[in-house]
Each structure stands twice: as structure tokens, then as C-alpha cells.
C-alpha positions in Angstrom: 48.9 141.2 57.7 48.7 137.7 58.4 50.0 134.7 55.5 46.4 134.7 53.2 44.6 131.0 53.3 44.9 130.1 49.9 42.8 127.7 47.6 45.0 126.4 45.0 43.7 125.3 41.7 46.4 123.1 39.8 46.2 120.3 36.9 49.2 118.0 38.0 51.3 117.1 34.8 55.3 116.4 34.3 55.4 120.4 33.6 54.0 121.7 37.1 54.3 118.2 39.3 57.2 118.3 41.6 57.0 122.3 41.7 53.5 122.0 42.9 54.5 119.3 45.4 57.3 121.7 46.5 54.9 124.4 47.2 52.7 122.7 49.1 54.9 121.3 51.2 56.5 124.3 51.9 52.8 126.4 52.4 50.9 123.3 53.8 49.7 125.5 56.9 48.3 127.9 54.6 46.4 125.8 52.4 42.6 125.7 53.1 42.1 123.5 50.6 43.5 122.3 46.8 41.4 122.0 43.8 42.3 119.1 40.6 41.4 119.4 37.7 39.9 116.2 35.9 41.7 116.6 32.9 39.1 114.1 31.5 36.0 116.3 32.5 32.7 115.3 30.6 32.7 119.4 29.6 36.5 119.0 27.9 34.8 116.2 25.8 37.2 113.4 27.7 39.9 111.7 26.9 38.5 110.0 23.3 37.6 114.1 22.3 40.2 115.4 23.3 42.6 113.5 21.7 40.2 114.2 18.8 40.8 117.5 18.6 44.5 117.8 19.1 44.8 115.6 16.1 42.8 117.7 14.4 44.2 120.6 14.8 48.2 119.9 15.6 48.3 115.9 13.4 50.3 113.1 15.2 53.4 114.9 15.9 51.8 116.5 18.7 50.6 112.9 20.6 54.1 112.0 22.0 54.3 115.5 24.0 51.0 114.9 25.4 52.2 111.8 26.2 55.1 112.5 27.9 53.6 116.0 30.0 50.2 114.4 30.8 49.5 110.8 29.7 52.5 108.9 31.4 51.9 111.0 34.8 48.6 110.5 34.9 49.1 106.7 34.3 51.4 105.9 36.7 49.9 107.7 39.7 48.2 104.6 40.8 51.6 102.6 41.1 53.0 105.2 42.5 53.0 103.7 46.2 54.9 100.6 45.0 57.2 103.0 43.0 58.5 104.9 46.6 58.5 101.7 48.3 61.0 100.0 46.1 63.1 103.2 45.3 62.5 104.8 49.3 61.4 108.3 47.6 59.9 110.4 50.1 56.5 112.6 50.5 58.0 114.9 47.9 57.6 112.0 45.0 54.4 111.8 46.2 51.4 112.3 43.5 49.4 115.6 44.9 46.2 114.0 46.0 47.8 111.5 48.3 50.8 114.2 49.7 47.1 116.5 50.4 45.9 113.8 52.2 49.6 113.4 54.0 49.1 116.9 55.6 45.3 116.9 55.9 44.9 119.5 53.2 41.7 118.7 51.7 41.0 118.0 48.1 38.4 118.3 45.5 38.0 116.9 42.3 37.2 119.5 39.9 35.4 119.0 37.0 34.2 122.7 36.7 36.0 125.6 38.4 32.6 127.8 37.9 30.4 124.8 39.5 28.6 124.2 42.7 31.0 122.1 44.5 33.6 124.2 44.4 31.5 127.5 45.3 30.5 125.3 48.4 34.5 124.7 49.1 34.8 128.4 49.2 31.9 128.4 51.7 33.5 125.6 53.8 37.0 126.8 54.0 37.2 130.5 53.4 40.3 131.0 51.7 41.2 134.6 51.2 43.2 133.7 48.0 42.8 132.2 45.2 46.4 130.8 43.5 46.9 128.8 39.9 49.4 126.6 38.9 49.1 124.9 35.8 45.4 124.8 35.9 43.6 124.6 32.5 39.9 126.2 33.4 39.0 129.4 33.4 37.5 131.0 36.3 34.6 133.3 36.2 34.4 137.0 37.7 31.9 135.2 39.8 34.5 132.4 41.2 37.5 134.9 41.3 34.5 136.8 43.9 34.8 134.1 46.6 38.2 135.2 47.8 38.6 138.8 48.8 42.1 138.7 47.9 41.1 137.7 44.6 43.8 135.4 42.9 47.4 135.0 41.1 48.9 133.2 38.8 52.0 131.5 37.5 52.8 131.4 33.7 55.4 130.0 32.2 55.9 132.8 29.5 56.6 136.5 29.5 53.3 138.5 29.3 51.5 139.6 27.2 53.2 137.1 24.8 52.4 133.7 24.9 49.1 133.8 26.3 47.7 130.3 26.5 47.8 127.0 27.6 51.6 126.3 26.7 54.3 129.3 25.8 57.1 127.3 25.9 56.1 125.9 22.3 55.6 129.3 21.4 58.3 130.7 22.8 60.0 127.8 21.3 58.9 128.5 17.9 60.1 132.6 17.8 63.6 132.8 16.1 65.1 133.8 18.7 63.5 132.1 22.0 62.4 134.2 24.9 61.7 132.2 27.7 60.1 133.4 31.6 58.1 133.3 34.2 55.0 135.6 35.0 52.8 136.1 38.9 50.0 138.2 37.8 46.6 138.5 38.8 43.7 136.4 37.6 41.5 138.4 35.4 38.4 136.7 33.6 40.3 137.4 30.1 42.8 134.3 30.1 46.4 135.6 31.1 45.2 139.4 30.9 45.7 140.0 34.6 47.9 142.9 36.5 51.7 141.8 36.1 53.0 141.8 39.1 56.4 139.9 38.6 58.3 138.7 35.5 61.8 137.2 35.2 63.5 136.4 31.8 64.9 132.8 31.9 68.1 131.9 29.7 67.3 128.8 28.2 69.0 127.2 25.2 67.1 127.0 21.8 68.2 123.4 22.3 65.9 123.1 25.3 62.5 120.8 24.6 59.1 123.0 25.3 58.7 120.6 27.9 62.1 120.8 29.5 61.6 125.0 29.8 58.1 124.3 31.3 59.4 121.8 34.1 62.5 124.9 34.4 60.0 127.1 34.7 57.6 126.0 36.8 60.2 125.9 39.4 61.5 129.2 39.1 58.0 130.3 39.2 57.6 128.6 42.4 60.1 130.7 44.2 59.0 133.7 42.7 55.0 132.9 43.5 56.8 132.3 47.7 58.1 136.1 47.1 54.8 137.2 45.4 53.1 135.9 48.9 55.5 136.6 51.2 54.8 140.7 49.8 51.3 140.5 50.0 51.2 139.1 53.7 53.8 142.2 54.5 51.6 144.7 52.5 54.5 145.3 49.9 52.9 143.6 47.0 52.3 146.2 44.3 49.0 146.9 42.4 50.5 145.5 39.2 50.7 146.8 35.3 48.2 146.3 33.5 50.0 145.0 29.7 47.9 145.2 25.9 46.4 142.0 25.6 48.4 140.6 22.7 46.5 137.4 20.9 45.8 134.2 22.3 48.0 131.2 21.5 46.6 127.7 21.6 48.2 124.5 21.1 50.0 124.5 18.2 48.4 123.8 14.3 50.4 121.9 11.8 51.8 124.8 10.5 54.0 125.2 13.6 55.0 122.0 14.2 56.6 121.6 10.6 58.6 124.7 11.3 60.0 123.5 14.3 60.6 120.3 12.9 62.9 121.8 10.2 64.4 124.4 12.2 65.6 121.3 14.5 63.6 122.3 17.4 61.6 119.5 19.3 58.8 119.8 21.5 59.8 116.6 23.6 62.7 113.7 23.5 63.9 110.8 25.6 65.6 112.7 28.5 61.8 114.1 28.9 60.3 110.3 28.4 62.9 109.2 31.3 61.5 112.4 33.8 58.2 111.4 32.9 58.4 107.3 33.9 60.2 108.8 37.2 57.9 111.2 37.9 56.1 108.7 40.1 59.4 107.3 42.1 61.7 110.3 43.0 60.9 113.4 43.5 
């Protein structure tokens, strides 16, 4: 079997950014085309509600890691040019939209997965596959449809635990932490898919949530390059289908405090430091 065309579907942040960049240098041939997410999406409320809601529902303690893993990125994608220029990064430290546009991979700003233009990128580009990583919409039966190979993807936790949009807090939060990777299947349930590959991930208790997300990330990179590298020599397997186990949002109150006095931290200033690089190196 030939390598599948893939349409990747991927929310650049500190977590996901240079494993993302990695992958599509490396699979830039295969790409048919790449979908962002507009994390401030009319539909998510934008930036004002979200903001609104996390402090609602997790107080202020949880601002500086949304800082750190999506505000700082975010805002310094637009110097990012000047940044290679005075430090002489390469393509690699490139934000994703502009290393797309380095290989001609096209892009498409998505502010629903489920919506017209991206069912008329399917129709345009024919990708065969459909891969996530690090995207934060759900895609419908309908959207997972437009690719006969239907779609994987990479989670930073080990299903069925941690289902949800960040299992490294969760993980984090367990007495003793169990940190992984996961390449299932896309499934309209979030995270419910097929498991088709998990590896467990030593990481110390001492580790940040968002240190073990960048960690894992990466390692999920190289095990998402196996996962496709199976399927285009027929050897990847139908998957196990695990009990769906219950959802875990961002974090409430409740959970903060008790990593807080347990001496475990969601973010600190070696993660500030990766952040205000992100845009210069690589």
C-alpha cells in the first residue's frame, strides 16, 4: 500500500509546536493539506469568554499555564521572522502556518472542523487520512466520513484514563503519576477510539504538566511515524477497543489546591523561558 495523504488537524501551542513542526517536515510529501485551529473561534466564545470560563471554573491559578502553553506562542508568532533572523534558527523554528507555506502544504484556518470549508478541503485535496495532534474540536461521524482511512490520534495520556483536553494535569494530580502516550483511532466519543499503540513514559512527579506534554508530544511523534509507516505496509492492527472511563476537563479549584499543597506545579520558569523561545530556535 502506498504512504496515505493525510489532512492534519493541529492547534499549535508550546505543548505540540516543535513536535508538529517535526512531523511535517519529515511527512511534507504526504501532506495534502493542514488544518489550524482558531483557538479564538466565534463558537469557543473567543478569547474574552474563554478566559471567562477558565476562571470560572479552575480561579487564577490556572491563567499563568494558559499563558505559558498558548498565550505567549500565540503572541509571538508574528515576530517570529525577526526572531530567526537575529538568532539564524532554521525552518524547524518556524511557526506552522509559515513552514506550510515553506513546502507548499496548504493551510486552512479552521474555525469549525464540522463546517463547510473544510468539507470542501476534503473535496479539493482527497486525503485518505485524517491525523490530530493537539487539536481541540471534535470531529463529527460525518467529517471522520471524508477520509476512507478514517483518522488517528495522538494523546498525551494512557487510555482510557485521562480523556480530555490535558492529561498531564491529571496524570499530574494521581498520587502516584502515570504518564504516556496513546495513537488510537478517532471515534466521535472524544478519546474513545480503537488503541492502537500506548507507551508508558517515566516522568518525575517533579515534572510541570506542561513539561510532560512538550515530552510527550515528541515521543508521540515517533510513535504516530510507526503507527503510519504500519498502515502503509498493511501491518497496522484493528485496535482494542478500552471502557470509556469519564471525561476530564480542565481542572476546577478543587484540583489545583491539591496540587498546590502536594508541591506539584502545573507550570514554572524553565517552561516561561521554552515558551519566549518557542518563536527563535527550534
Amino acid at each position: 500500500m502506498r504512504r496515505p495523504r493525510l489532512a492534519l488537524f493541529a492547534l499549535e501551542a508550546l505543548p505540540n509546536a516543535r513536535a508538529v513542526r517535526r512531523f511535517v517536515t519529515d511527512h511534507a510529501a504526504e501532506i495534502a493539506f493542514v488544518g489550524l485551529s482558531n483557538a479564538e473561534r466565534p463558537s469557543s466564545g473567543g478569547l474574552s469568554g474563554q478566559i471567562r470560563r477558565h476562571l470560572a471554573r479552575s480561579g487564577p491559578a490556572i491563567l499563568p499555564y494558559l499563558g505559558v502553553n498558548f498565550g505567549l506562542p500565540d503572541l509571538l508568532a508574528p515576530v517570529s521572522p525577526l526572531t530567526r533572523r537575529l538568532t539564524g534558527a532554521g525552518p524547524g523554528a518556524m511557526p506552522l502556518k509559515a513552514l506550510c507555506r515553506s513546502l507548499g502544504i496548504p493551510t486552512l484556518k479552521v474555525d469549525d472542523v464540522n463546517g463547510a470549508d473544510v468539507g470542501q478541503a476534503f473535496e479539493r485535496h482527497a486525503p485518505d487520512l485524517i491525523v490530530t495532534f493537539h487539536f481541540d474540536q471534535i470531529l463529527s461521524g460525518a467529517t471522520l466520513a471524508l477520509a476512507p482511512l478514517g483518522g488517528l490520534n495522538v494523546h498525551p495520556g494512557l487510555l482510557p484514563r485521562h480523556r480530555g483536553p490535558v492529561p498531564t494535569i491529571h496524570a499530574l494530580a494521581e498520587a502516584e503519576p502515570a504518564f504516556g502516550v496513546t495513537i488510537h483511532r478517532l471515534a466521535v466519543t472524544i478519546d474513545a477510539g480503537a488503541i492502537l499503540a500506548q507507551d508508558a513514559v517515566h516522568l518525575s512527579e517533579a515534572t510541570t504538566a506542561t513539561r510532560a506534554s512538550v515530552v510527550l508530544h515528541e515521543h508521540g511523534r515517533r510513535m504516530l511515524d510507526k503507527a503510519l509507516a504500519d498502515l502503509a505496509e498493511g501491518r497496522l492492527p484493528e485496535g482494542t477497543i478500552a471502557p470509556i472511563l469519564p471525561y476530564c476537563p480542565f481542572p476546577d479549584r478543587d484540583l489545583l489546591r491539591n496540587l498546590r499543597r502536594r508541591g506539584r506545579k502545573l507550570t514554572d520558569g524553565r517552561d516561561l523561558k521554552d515558551a519566549l523561545a518557542l518563536s527563535a530556535r527550534a
